[in-house]
One Martini backbone bead per residue (centre of mass of N, CA, C, O) as a GRO file, in nm:
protein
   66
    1UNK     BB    1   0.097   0.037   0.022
    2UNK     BB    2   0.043   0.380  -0.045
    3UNK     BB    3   0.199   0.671   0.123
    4UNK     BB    4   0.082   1.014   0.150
    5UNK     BB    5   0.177   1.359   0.249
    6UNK     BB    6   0.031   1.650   0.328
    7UNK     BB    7   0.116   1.997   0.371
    8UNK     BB    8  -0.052   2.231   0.539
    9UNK     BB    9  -0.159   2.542   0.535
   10UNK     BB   10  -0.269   2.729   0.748
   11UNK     BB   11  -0.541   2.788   0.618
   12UNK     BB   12  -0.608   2.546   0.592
   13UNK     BB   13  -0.867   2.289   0.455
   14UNK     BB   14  -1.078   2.019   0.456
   15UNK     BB   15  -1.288   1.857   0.326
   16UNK     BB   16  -1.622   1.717   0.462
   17UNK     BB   17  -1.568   1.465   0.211
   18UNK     BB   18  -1.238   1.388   0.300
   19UNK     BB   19  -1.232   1.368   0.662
   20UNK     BB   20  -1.272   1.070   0.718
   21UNK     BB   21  -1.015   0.946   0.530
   22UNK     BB   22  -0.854   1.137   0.693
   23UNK     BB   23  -0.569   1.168   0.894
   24UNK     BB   24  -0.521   1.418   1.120
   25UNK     BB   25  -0.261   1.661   1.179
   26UNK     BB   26  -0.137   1.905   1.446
   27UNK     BB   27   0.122   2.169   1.441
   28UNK     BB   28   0.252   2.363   1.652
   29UNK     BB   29   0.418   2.684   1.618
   30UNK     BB   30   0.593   2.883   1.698
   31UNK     BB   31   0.634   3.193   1.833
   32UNK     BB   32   0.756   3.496   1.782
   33UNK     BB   33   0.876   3.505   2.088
   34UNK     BB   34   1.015   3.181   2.043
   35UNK     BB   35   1.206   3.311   1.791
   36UNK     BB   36   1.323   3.540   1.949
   37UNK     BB   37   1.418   3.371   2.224
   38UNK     BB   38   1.636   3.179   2.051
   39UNK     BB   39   1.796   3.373   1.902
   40UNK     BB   40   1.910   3.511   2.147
   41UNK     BB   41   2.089   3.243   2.243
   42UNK     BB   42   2.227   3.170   1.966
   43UNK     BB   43   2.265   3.500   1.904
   44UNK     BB   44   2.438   3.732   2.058
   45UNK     BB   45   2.547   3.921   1.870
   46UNK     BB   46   2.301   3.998   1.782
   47UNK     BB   47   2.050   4.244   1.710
   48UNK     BB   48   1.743   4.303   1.808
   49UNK     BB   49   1.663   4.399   1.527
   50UNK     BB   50   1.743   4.149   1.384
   51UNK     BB   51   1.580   3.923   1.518
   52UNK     BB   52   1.311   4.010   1.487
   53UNK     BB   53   1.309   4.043   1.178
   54UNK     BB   54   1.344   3.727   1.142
   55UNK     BB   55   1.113   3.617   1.288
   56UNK     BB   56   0.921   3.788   1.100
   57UNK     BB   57   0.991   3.637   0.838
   58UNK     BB   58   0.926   3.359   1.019
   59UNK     BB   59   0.602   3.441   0.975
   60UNK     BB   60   0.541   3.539   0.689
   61UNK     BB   61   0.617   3.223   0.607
   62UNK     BB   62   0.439   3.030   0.770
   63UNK     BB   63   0.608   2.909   0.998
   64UNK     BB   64   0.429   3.053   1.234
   65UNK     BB   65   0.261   3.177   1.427
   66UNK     BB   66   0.083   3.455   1.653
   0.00000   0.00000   0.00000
């Protein structure tokens, strides 16, 4: 039996007509809070103005939550 994952983004939904046939999974990803202060202990080098930006960018392509 061959299977197949599908990676969906934030606002994606499920049709309600295959929501019964596919298990579906939800992961929380980091809040812009926690990949700021995640990035601020991993670079201390970088100025707190480059942190917010990178990780304002690492949110704005949807790789986290708000």
């Amino acid at each position: 039996m061959n299977k197949a994952a599908i990676l969906l983004g934030s606002n994606a939904t499920v049709s309600s007509d295959i929501a019964p046939e596919v298990p579906t999974i939800v992961q929380q990803l980091p809040a812009i809070e926690e990949i700021s202060s995640y990035l601020a202990q991993v670079l201390p080098d970088y100025s707190r103005s480059d942190i917010h930006a990178t990780a304002n960018a690492w949110c704005r392509h949807g790789m986290s939550r708000h």
